[in-house]
LOVEX-963813 format. One record per residue (C-alpha): residue number from 1; residue in three letters; z, y, x. Coordinates in nm, 3 decimals. Each point is the difference from the previous one (the first is absolute). Layout:
% residues N
mido;mitor;Z;Y;X
NUM;ALA;Z;Y;X .
...
END
This chain:
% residues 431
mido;mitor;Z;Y;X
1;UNK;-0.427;1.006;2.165 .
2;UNK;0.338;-0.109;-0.157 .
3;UNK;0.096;0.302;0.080 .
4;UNK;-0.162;0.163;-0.308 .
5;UNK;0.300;-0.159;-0.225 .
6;UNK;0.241;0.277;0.209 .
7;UNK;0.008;0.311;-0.179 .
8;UNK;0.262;0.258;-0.006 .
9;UNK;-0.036;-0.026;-0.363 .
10;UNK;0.138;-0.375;-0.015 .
11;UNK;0.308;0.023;-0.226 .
12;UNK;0.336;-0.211;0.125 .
13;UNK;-0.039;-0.395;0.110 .
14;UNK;0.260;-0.004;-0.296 .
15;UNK;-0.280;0.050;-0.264 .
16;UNK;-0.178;-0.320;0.144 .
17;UNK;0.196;-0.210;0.123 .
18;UNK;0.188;-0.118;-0.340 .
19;UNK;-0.329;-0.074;-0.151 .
20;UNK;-0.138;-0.232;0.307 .
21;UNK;0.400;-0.153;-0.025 .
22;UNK;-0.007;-0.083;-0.384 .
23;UNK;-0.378;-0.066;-0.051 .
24;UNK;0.014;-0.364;0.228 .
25;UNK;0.288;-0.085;-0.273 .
26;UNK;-0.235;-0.006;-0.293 .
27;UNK;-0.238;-0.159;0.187 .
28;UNK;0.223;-0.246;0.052 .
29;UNK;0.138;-0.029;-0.342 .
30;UNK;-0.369;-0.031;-0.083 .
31;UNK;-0.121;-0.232;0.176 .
32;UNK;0.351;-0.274;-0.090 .
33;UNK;-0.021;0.056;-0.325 .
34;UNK;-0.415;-0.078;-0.020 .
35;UNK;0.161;-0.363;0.221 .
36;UNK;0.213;-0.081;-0.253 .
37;UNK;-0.245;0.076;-0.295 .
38;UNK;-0.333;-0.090;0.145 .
39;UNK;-0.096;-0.178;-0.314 .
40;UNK;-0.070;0.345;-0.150 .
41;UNK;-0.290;0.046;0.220 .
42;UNK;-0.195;-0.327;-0.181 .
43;UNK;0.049;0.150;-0.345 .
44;UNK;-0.085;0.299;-0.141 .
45;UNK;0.015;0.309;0.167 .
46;UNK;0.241;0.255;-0.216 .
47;UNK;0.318;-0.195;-0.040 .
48;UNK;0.333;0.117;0.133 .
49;UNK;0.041;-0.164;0.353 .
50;UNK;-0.370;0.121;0.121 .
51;UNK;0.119;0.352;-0.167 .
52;UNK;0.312;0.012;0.198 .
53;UNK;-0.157;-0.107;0.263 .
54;UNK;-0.262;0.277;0.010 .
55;UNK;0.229;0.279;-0.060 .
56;UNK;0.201;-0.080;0.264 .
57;UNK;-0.265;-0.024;0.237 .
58;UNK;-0.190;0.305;-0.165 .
59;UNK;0.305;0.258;-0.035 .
60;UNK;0.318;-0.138;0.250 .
61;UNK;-0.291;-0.121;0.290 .
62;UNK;-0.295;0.173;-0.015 .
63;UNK;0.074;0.367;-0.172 .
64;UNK;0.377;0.005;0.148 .
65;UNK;-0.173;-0.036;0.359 .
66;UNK;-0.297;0.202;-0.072 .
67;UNK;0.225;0.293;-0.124 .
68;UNK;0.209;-0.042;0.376 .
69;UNK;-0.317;0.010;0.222 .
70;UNK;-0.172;0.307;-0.242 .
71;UNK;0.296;0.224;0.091 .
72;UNK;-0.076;-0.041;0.382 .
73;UNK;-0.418;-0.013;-0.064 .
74;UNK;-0.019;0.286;-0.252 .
75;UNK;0.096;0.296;0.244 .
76;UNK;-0.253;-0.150;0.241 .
77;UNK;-0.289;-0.016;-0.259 .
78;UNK;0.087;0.285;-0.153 .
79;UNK;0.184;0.174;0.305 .
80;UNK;0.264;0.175;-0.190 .
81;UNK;0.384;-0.112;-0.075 .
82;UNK;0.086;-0.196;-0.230 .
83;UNK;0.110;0.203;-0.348 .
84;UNK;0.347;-0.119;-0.025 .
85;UNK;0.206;-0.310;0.142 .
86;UNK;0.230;-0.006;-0.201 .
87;UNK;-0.235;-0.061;-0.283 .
88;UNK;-0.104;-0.357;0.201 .
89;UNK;0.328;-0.075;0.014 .
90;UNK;0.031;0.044;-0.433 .
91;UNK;-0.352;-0.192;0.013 .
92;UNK;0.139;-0.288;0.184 .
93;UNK;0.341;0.019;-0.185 .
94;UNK;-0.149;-0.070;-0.311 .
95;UNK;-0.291;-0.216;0.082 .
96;UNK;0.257;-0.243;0.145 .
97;UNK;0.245;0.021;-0.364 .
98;UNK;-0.328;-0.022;-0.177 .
99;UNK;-0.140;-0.282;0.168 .
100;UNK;0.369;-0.213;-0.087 .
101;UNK;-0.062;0.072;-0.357 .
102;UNK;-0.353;-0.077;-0.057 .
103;UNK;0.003;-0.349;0.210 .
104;UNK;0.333;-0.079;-0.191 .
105;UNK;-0.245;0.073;-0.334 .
106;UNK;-0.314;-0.216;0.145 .
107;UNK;0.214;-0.316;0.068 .
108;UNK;0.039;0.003;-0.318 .
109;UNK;-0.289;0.142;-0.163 .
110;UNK;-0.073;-0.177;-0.358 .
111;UNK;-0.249;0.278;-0.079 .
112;UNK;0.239;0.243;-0.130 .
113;UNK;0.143;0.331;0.063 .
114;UNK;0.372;-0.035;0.159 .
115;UNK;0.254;0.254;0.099 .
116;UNK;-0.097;-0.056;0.391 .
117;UNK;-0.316;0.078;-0.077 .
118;UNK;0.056;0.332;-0.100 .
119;UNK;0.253;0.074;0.261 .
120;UNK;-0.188;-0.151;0.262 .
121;UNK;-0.352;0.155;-0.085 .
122;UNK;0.211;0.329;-0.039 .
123;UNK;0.132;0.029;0.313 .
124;UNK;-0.317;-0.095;0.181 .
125;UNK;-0.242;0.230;-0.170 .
126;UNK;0.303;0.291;0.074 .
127;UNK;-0.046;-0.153;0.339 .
128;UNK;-0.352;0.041;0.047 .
129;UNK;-0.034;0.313;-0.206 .
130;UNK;0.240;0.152;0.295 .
131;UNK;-0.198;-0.164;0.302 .
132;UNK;-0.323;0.150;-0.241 .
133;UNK;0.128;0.354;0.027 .
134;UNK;0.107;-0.049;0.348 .
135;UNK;-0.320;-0.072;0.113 .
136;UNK;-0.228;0.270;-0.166 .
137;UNK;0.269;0.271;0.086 .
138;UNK;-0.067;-0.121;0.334 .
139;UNK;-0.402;0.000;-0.044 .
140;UNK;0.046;0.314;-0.150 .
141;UNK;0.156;0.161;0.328 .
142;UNK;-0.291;-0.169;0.224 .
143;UNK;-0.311;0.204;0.047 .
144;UNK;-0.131;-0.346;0.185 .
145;UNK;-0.309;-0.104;-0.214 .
146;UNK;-0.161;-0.389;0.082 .
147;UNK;-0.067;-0.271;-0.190 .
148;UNK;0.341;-0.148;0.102 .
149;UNK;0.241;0.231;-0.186 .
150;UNK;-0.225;0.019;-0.300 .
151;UNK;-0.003;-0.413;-0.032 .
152;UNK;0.407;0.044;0.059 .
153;UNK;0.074;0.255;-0.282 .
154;UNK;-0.251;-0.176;-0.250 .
155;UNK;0.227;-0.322;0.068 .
156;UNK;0.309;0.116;-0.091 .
157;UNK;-0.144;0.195;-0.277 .
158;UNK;-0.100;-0.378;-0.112 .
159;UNK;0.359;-0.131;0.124 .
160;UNK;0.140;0.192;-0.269 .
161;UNK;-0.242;-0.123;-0.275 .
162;UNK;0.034;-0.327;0.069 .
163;UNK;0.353;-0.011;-0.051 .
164;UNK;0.007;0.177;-0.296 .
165;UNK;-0.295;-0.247;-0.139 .
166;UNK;0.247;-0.278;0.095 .
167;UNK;0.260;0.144;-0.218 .
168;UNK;-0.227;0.106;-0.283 .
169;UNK;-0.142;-0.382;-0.019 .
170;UNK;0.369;-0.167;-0.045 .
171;UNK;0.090;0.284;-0.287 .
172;UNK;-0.329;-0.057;-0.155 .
173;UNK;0.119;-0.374;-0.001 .
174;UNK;0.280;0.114;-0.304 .
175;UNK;-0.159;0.328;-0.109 .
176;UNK;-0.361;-0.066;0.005 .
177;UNK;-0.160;0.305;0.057 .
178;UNK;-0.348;-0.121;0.099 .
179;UNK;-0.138;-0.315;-0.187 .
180;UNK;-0.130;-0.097;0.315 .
181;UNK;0.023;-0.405;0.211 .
182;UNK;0.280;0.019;0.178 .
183;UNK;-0.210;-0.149;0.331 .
184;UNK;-0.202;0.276;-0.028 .
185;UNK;0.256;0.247;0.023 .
186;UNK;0.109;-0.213;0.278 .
187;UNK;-0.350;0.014;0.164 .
188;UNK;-0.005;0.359;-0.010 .
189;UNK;0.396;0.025;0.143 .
190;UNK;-0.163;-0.179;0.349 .
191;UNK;-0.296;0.175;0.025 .
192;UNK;0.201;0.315;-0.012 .
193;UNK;0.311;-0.155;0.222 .
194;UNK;-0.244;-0.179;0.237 .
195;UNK;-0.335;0.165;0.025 .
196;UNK;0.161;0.365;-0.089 .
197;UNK;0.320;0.010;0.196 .
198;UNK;0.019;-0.276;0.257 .
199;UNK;-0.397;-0.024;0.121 .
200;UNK;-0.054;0.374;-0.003 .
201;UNK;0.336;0.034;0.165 .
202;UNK;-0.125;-0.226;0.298 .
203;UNK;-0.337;0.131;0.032 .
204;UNK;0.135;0.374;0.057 .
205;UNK;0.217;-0.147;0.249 .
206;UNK;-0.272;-0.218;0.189 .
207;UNK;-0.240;0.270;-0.002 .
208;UNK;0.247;0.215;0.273 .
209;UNK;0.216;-0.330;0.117 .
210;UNK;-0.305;-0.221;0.117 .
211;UNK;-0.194;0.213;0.205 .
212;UNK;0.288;0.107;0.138 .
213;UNK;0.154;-0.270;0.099 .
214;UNK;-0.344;-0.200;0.133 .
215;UNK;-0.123;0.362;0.130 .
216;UNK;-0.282;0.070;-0.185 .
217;UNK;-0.147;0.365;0.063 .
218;UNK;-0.237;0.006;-0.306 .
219;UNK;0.017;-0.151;-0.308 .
220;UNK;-0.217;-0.025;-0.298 .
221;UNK;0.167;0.236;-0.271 .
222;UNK;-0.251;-0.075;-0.229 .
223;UNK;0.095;-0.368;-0.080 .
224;UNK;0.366;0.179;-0.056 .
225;UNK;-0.136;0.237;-0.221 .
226;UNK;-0.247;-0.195;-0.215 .
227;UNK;0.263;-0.235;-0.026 .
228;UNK;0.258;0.226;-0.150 .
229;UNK;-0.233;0.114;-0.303 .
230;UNK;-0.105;-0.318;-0.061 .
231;UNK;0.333;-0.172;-0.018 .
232;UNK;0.175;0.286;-0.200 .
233;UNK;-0.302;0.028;-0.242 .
234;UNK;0.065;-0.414;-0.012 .
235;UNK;0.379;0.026;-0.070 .
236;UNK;0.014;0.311;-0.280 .
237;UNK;-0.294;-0.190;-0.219 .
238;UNK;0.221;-0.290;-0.021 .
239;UNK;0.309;0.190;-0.055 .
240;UNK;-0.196;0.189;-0.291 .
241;UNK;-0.177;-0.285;-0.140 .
242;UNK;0.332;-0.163;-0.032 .
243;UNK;0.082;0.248;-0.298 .
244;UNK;-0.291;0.008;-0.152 .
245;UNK;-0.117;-0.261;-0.265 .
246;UNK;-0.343;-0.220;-0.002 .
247;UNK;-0.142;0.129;0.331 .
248;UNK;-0.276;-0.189;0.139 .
249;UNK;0.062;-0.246;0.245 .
250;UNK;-0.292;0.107;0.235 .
251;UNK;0.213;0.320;0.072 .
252;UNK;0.356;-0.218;0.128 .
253;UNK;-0.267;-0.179;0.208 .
254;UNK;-0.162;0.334;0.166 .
255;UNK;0.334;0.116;0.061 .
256;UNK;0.082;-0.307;0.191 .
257;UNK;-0.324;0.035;0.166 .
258;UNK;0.090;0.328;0.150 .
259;UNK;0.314;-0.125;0.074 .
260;UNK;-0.104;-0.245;0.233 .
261;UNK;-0.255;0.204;0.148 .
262;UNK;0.220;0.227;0.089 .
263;UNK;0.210;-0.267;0.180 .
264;UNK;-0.350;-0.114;0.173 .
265;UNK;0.021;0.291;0.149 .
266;UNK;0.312;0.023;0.091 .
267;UNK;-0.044;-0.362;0.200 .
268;UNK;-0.329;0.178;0.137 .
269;UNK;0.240;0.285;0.154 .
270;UNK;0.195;-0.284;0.182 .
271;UNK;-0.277;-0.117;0.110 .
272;UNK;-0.161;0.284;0.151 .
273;UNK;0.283;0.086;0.172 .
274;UNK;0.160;-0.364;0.113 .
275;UNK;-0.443;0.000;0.174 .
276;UNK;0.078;0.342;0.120 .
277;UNK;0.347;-0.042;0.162 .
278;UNK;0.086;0.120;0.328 .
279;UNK;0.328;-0.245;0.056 .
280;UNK;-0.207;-0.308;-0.019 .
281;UNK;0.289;-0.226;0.078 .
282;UNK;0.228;-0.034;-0.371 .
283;UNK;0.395;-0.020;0.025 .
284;UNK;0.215;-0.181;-0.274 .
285;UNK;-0.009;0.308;-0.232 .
286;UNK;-0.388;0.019;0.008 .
287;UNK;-0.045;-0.410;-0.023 .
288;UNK;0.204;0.015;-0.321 .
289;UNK;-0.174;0.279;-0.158 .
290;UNK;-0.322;-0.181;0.071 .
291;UNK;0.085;-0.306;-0.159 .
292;UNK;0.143;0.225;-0.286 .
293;UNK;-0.355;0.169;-0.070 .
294;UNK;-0.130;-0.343;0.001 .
295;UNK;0.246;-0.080;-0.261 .
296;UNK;-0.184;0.250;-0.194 .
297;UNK;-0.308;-0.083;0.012 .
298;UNK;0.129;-0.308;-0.123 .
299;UNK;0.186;0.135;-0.278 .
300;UNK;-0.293;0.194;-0.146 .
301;UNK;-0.225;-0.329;0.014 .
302;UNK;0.286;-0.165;-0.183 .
303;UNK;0.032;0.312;-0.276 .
304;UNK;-0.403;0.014;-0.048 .
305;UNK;0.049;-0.432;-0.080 .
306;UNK;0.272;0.109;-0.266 .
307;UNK;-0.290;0.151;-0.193 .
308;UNK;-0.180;-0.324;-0.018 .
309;UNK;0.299;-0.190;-0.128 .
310;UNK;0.232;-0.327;0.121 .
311;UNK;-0.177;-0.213;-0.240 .
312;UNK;-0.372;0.063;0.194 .
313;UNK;0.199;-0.114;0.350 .
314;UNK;0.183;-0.236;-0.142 .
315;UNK;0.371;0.098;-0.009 .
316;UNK;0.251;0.042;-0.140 .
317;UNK;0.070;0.267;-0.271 .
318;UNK;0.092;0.362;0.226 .
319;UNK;-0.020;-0.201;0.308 .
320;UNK;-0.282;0.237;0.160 .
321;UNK;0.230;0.294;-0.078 .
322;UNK;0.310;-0.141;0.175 .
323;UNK;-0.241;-0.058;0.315 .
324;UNK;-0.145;0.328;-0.029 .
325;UNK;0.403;0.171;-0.044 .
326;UNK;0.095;-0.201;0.298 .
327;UNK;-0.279;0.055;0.217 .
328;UNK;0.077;0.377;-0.054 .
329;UNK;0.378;0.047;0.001 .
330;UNK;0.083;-0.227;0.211 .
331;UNK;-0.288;-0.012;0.188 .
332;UNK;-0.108;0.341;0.054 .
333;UNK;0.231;0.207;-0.078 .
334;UNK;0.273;-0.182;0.158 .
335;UNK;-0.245;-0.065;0.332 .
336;UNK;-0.056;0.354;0.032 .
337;UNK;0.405;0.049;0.003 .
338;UNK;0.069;-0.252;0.212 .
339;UNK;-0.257;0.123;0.226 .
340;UNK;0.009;0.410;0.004 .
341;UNK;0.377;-0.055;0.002 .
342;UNK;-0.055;-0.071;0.340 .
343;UNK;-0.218;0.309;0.081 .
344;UNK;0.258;0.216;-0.168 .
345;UNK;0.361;-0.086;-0.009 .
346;UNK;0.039;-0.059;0.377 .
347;UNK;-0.154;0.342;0.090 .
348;UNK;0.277;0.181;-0.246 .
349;UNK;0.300;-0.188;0.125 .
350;UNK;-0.115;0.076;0.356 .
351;UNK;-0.021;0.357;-0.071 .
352;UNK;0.331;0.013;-0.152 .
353;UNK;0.135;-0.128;0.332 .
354;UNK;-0.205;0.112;0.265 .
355;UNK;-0.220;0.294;-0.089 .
356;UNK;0.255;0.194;0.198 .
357;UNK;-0.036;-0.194;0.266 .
358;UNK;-0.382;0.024;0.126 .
359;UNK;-0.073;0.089;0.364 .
360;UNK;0.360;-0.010;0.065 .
361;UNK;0.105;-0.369;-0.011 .
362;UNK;-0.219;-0.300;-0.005 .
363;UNK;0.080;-0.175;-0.343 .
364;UNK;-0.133;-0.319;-0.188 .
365;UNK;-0.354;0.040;-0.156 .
366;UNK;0.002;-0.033;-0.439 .
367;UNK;-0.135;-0.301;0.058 .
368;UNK;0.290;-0.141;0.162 .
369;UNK;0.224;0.059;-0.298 .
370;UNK;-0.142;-0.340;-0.230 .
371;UNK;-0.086;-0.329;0.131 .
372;UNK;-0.392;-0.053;0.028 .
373;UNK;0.138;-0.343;0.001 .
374;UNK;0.130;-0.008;-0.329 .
375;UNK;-0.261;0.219;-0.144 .
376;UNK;-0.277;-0.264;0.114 .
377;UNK;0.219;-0.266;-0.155 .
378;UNK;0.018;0.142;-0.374 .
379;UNK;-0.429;0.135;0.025 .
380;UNK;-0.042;-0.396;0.072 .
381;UNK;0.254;-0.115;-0.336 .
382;UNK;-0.131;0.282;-0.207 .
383;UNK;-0.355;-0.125;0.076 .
384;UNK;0.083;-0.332;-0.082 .
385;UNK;0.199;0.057;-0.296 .
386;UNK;-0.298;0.175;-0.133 .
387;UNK;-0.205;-0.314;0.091 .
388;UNK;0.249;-0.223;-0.174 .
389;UNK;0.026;0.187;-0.317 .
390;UNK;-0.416;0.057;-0.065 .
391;UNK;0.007;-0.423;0.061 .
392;UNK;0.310;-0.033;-0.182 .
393;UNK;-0.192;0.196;-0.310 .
394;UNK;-0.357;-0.123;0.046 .
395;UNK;0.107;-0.340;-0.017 .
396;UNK;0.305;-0.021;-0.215 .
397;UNK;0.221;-0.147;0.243 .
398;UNK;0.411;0.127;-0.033 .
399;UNK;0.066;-0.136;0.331 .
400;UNK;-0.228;0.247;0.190 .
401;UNK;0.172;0.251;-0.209 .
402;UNK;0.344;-0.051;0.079 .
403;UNK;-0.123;0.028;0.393 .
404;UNK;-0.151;0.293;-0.028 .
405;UNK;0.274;0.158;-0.150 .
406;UNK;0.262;-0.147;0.298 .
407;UNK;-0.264;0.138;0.226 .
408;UNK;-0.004;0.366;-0.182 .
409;UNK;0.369;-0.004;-0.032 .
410;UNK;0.042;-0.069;0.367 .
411;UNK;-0.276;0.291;0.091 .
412;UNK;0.224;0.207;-0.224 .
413;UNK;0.309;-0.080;0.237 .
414;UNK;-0.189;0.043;0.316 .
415;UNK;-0.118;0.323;-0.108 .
416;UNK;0.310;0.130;-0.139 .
417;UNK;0.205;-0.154;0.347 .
418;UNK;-0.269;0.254;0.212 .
419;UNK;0.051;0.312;-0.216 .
420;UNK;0.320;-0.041;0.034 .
421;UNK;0.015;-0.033;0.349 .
422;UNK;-0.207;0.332;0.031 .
423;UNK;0.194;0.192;-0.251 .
424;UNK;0.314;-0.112;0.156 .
425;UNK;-0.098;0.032;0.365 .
426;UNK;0.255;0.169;0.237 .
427;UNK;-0.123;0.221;0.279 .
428;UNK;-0.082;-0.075;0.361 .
429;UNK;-0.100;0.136;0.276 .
430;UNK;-0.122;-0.208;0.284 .
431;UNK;0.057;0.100;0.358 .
END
């Protein structure tokens, strides 16, 4: 069934590969510069490090990687070539330049609007704006219709929004445009970035990756499609609220409410088709993703406990709001990577060097490109890095904060040491 990620609409390895090559880097960067300023995690949660930290992982892990694997995934959902590659290339070029320029602005960040921030923000909203148009050119061209492409074009549609809301807050910081809180212009900024972009963004993809890849035959289209009303209807109130003065707060908490049922159903998708699998026995990729959608059921307890405050569970001031970010960047998001990278990347370097070569030589299987081992080494240190940080947080304690970064940089290198050993495999052919 892997098989369905061929298509004769795939555009070159070229247009993946760099993104899979640079994304492990900001993971990386990420994850050492959270060890050496783990103290940021016990205080409140906007200040500069946790900022940089969650741009890095947000835009130069999770977007730069997500942009790679949607070039290969969009011809199959949408089974039609990909609008232009050299427009990927522009996105990439300036999502990398904006990405130096905005993390050089949040190590600093004193609440005020800097020169980097411009730049930076600039680049990466041209950057996006391109991959935006690149991708509903392409929808445009597909006469494909399922809930898939539709959850796809509304993310990058919210991409693009969320990146100009990021740049709109930090002018508004000088200019002030809207007499708004500045955390609530921040709370809308994540809803948008997270809920609009990244979780519609994976839920498109799931809904054609999962039952491929466990070989499911039928699958229930109406969680998908109750899902996607009630998440958008979720996101837009919030986004409109946000500009309009002395709304009720019953209506911020209906939106949420939709919100999360949407993602109820969502989990109730997986569900149904994890109980309705054919391939009963799960591989690396599949154990990872698992763990990841556990990781968001865990996030989404954490977010509905923001509501009720630190103070009623005792902790700290923005403590439940660093648990709930980490449980959901770097737990789900970054378990999902980790694991469909697996299901993905293997299968497009193998094409690249032996699609010619079926049913005339006998070659290595995609599988054989990464090491299981290592792949089973860094599921077991991101697990336990997770562990370490929700005790580390819980219970105040630095120590169990400074292992779980070690053990989330060292996942990071594990990772990055496989991907590269994929990306950079040479051909064989065994005799």
């Amino acid at each position: 069934m892997q098989a369905g990620l061929s298509t004769k609409n795939a555009p070159s390895i070229w247009v993946v590969a760099p993104h899979f090559l640079l994304a492990p880097v900001s993971f990386l960067m990420a994850s050492l510069y959270l060890l050496f300023h783990y103290g940021a995690l016990l205080g409140y949660h906007i200040s500069a490090p946790v900022l940089t930290v969650l741009h890095l992982m947000i835009l130069g892990w999770v977007t730069m990687i997500i942009f790679g694997a949607l070039y290969q995934l969009i011809p199959v959902v949408m089974e039609v070539k990909l609008f232009s590659e050299t427009l990927a290339y522009i996105t990439l070029t300036g999502l990398v330049s904006g990405l130096f320029f905005l993390i050089t602005a949040f190590m600093g960040y004193e609440f005020q609007l800097t020169n980097n921030f411009i730049i930076g923000g600039s680049l990466i909203i041209g950057a996006v704006l391109v991959f935006t148009i690149n991708t509903l050119v392409t929808a445009l061209k597909s006469d494909k219709k399922n809930m898939s492409k539709l959850y796809i074009v509304s993310s990058a549609i919210y991409l693009l929004l969320t990146v100009m809301m990021g740049l709109f807050i930090v002018l508004n910081l000088k200019y002030a445009w809207l007499t708004k809180a500045h955390t609530e212009l921040l709370e809308t900024h994540v809803v948008i970035g997270l809920v609009g972009w990244f979780l519609m963004l994976v839920i498109g993809v799931a809904a054609t990756l999962m039952p491929m890849f466990l070989i499911v035959h039928k699958i229930r289209e109406d969680y998908l499609k109750w899902g996607f009303y009630l998440i958008n209807a979720g996101v837009i109130i919030i986004f409109t609220i946000t500009f309009i003065n002395q709304v009720p707060e019953f209506i911020r908490v209906v939106a949420y409410l939709m919100i999360l049922s949407g993602l109820v159903l969502f989990l109730l998708f997986n569900y149904d088709v994890f109980s309705h699998r054919m391939r009963k026995k799960l591989d690396i990729g599949m154990k990872l993703s698992a763990i990841a959608l556990v990781l968001l059921l865990l996030s989404v307890i954490s977010f509905v406990l923001v509501y009720f405050g630190n103070n009623v569970l005792g902790l700290g001031v923005g403590r439940i709001e660093i648990i709930a970010g980490i449980l959901l960047v770097y737990g789900f998001f970054t378990g999902l990577i980790l694991g469909q990278t697996y299901k993905t990347l293997p299968f497009i370097i193998w094409l690249f060097h032996y699609q010619k070569l079926v049913g005339k030589q006998k070659t290595p299987l995609p599988a054989d490109l990464y090491s299981d081992r290592l792949a089973t080494i860094h599921m077991y240190s991101f697990v336990i890095s997770l562990l370490l940080f929700m005790a580390g947080l819980l219970f105040t304690v630095k120590l169990l904060l400074i292992l779980a970064a070690v053990a989330m940089v060292f996942t990071s290198i594990v990772y990055g040491i496989n991907v590269y050993r994929m990306i950079f495999h040479k051909k064989q052919i065994i005799k």
